[in-house]
C-alpha positions as CSV (number, residue, x, y, z in Angstrom):
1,X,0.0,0.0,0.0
2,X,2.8,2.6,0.8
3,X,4.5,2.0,-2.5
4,X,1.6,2.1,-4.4
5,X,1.1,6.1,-2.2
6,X,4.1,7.1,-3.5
7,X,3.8,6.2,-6.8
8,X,0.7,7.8,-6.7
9,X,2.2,11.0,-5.1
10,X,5.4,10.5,-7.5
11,X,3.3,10.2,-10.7
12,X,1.0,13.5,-9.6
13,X,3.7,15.7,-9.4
14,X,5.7,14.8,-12.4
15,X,2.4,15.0,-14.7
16,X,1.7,18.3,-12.9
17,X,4.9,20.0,-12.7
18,X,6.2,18.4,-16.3
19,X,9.7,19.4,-14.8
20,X,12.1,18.7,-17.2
21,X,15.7,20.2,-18.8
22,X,14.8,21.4,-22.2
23,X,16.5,20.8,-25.5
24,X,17.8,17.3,-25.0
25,X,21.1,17.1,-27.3
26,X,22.6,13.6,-27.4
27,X,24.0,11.2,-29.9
28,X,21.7,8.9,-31.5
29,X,21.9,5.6,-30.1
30,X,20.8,2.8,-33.1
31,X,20.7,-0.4,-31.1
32,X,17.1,-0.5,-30.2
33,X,16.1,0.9,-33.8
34,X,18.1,-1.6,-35.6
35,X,16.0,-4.5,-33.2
36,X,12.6,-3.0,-34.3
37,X,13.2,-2.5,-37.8
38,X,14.3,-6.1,-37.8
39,X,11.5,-7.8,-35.9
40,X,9.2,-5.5,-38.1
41,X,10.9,-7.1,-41.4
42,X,10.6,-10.8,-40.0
43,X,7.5,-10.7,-38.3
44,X,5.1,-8.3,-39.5
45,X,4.3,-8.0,-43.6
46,X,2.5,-5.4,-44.9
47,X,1.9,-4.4,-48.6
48,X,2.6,-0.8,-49.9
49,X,0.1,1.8,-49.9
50,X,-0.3,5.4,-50.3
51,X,-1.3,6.8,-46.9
52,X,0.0,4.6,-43.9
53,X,-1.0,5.5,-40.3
54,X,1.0,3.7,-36.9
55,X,0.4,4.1,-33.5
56,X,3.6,2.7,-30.9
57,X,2.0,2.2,-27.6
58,X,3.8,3.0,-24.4
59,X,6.5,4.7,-26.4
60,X,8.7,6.0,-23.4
61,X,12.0,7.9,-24.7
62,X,11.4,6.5,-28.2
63,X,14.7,5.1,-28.5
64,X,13.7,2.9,-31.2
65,X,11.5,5.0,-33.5
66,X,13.5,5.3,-36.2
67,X,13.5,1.4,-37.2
68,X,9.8,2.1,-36.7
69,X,9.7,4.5,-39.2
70,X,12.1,3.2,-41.9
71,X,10.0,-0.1,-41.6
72,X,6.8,1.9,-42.3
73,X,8.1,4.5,-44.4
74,X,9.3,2.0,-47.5
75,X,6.0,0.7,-47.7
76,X,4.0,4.0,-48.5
77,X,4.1,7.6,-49.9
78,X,2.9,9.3,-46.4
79,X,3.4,8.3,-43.5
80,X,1.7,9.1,-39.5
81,X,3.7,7.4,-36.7
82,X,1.6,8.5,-33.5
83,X,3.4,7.6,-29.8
84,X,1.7,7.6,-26.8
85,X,3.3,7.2,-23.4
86,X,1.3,7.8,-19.9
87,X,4.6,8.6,-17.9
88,X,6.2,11.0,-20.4
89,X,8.0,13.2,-17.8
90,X,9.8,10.8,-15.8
91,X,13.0,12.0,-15.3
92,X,16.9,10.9,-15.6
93,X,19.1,11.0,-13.4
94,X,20.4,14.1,-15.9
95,X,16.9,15.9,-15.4
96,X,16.0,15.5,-19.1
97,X,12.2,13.8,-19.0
98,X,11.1,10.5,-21.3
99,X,9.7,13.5,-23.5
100,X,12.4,15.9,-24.2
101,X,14.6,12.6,-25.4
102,X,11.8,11.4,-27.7
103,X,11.3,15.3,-28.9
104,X,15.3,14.6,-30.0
105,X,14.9,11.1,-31.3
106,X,11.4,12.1,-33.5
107,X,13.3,15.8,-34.9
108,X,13.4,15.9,-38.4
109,X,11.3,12.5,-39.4
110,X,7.9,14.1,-41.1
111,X,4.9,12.6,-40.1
112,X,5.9,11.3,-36.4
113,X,4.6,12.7,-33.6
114,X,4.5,11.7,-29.5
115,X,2.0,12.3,-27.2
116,X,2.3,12.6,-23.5
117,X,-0.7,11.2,-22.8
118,X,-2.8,8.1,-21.4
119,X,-3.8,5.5,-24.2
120,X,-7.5,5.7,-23.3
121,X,-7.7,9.0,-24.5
122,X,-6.4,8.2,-28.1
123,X,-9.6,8.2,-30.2
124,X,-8.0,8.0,-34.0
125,X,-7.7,4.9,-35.8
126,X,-4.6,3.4,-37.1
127,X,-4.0,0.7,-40.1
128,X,-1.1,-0.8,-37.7
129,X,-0.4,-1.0,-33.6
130,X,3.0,-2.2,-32.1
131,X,2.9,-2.4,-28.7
132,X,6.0,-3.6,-27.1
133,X,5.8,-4.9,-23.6
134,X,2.6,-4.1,-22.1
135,X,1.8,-4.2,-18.7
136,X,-0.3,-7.8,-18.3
137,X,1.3,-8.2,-14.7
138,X,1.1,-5.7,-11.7
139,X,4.4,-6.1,-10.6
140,X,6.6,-4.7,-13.8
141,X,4.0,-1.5,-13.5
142,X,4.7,-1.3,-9.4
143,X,8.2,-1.5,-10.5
144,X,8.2,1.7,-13.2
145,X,6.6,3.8,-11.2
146,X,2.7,3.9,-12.1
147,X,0.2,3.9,-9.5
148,X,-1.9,0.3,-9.4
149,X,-4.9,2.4,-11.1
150,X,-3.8,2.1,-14.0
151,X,-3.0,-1.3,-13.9
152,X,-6.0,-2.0,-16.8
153,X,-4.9,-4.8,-19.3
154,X,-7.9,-6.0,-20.2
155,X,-9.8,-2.3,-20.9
156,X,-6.4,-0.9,-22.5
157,X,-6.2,-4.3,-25.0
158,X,-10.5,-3.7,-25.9
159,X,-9.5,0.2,-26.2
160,X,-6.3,-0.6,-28.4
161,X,-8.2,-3.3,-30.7
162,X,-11.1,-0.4,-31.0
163,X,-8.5,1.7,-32.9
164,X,-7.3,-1.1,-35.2
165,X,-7.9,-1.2,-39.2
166,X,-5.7,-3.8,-40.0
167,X,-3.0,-5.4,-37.8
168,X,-1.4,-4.9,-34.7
169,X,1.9,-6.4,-32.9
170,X,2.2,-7.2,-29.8
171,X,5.2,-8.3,-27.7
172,X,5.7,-9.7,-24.1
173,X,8.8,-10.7,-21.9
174,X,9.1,-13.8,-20.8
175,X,7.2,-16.9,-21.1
176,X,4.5,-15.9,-18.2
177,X,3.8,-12.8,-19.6
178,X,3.0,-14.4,-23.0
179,X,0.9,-17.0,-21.0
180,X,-0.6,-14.0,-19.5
181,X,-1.0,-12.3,-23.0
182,X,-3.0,-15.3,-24.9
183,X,-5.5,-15.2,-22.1
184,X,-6.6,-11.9,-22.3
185,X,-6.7,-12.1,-26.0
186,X,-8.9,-15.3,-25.5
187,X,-11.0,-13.4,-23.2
188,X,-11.6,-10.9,-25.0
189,X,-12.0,-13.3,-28.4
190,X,-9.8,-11.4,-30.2
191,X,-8.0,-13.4,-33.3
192,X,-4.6,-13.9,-33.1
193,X,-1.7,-15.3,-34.6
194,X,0.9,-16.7,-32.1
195,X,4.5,-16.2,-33.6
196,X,6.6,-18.0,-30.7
197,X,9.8,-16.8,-29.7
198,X,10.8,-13.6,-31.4
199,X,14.4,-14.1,-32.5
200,X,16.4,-11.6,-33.8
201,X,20.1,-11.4,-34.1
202,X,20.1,-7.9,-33.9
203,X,18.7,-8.5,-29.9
204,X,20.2,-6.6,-27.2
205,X,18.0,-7.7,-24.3
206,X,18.6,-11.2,-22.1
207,X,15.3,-11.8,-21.6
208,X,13.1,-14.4,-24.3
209,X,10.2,-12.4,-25.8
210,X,7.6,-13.7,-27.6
211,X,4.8,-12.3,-30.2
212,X,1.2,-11.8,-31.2
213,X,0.1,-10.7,-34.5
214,X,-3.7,-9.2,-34.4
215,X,-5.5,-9.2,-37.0
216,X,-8.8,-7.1,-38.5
């Protein structure tokens, strides 16, 4: 109960305050881009068409956007990458927030934009969804910082699937967490495509994760 009080506490005054450095500068790390874009490639095929909208879910410093983008990008003549991320002004320990990187890591790529913001209030649709790691279990959310409220799998999957035109990816740590994942999508008797094990040799995490493709 006390942790949960001062996440709570925690998480009110950083959405309130929205304290941050401004004008992050830093050099552009690839690694987690060069993972994306090659899941993306193995995992998730798309044809080529003119207007192309994506939504990332729970984008945090989106490190990783550009291999979302370069995936997306080759397959149509405009793109819209939306992402959204509830705790966008949690801070570093060198008091640049989740958002100021992500303003840095989206400058200059036309079409992307990131919302601080909770996903339940996203309204637009979107041909395609990743959503990379949601929170299924209580404790990885405990862990980041977000008070229990918004511990929601269930609601946020229904919500996501409401904004879905064609396909969405979705992808969990660990073997429980996939476990976790195919029951709610039962629940909620959404179709889905198991893809097992998500291997890529362009991996820099230790931990298995595995997929779901969704499907309209």
């Amino acid at each position: 109960m006390f942790n949960d009080f001062k996440n709570t506490f925690d998480f009110y005054i950083r959405s309130c305050t929205k304290f941050s450095r401004k004008n992050y500068q830093g050099k552009i790390k690839t690694a987690e881009s060069d993972y994306v874009f090659d899941i993306l490639t193995k995992y998730f095929k798309i044809e080529f068409q003119e207007n192309t909208s994506v939504l990332d879910i729970g984008s945090k410093n989106w490190a990783y956007v550009r291999g979302e983008y370069n995936f997306f990008n080759q397959s149509c003549n405009r793109l819209l990458l939306d992402g959204v991320e509830i705790d966008a002004y949690r801070l570093y320990s060198n008091l640049y927030s989740r958002y100021e990187v992500a303003k840095f890591y989206i400058k200059e790529l036309a079409g992307v934009n990131y919302y601080p913001d909770d996903l339940l209030n996203i309204k637009t649709k979107y041909d395609y969804i990743i959503w990379l790691l949601p929170f299924v279990s209580i404790y990885p959310l405990k862990k980041w910082g977000l008070p229990e409220k918004y511990f929601m799998p269930e609601k946020l999957l229904l919500h996501a699937y409401s904004l879905l035109n064609k396909k969405m990816l979705i992808i969990n740590q660990g073997e429980d967490e996939a476990e976790i994942q195919k029951s709610l999508l039962d629940k909620a008797e959404i179709n889905y495509t198991f893809l097992g094990e998500i291997i890529s040799d362009k991996s820099i995490f230790k931990n298995k994760r595995y997929g779901y493709l969704v499907a309209r």
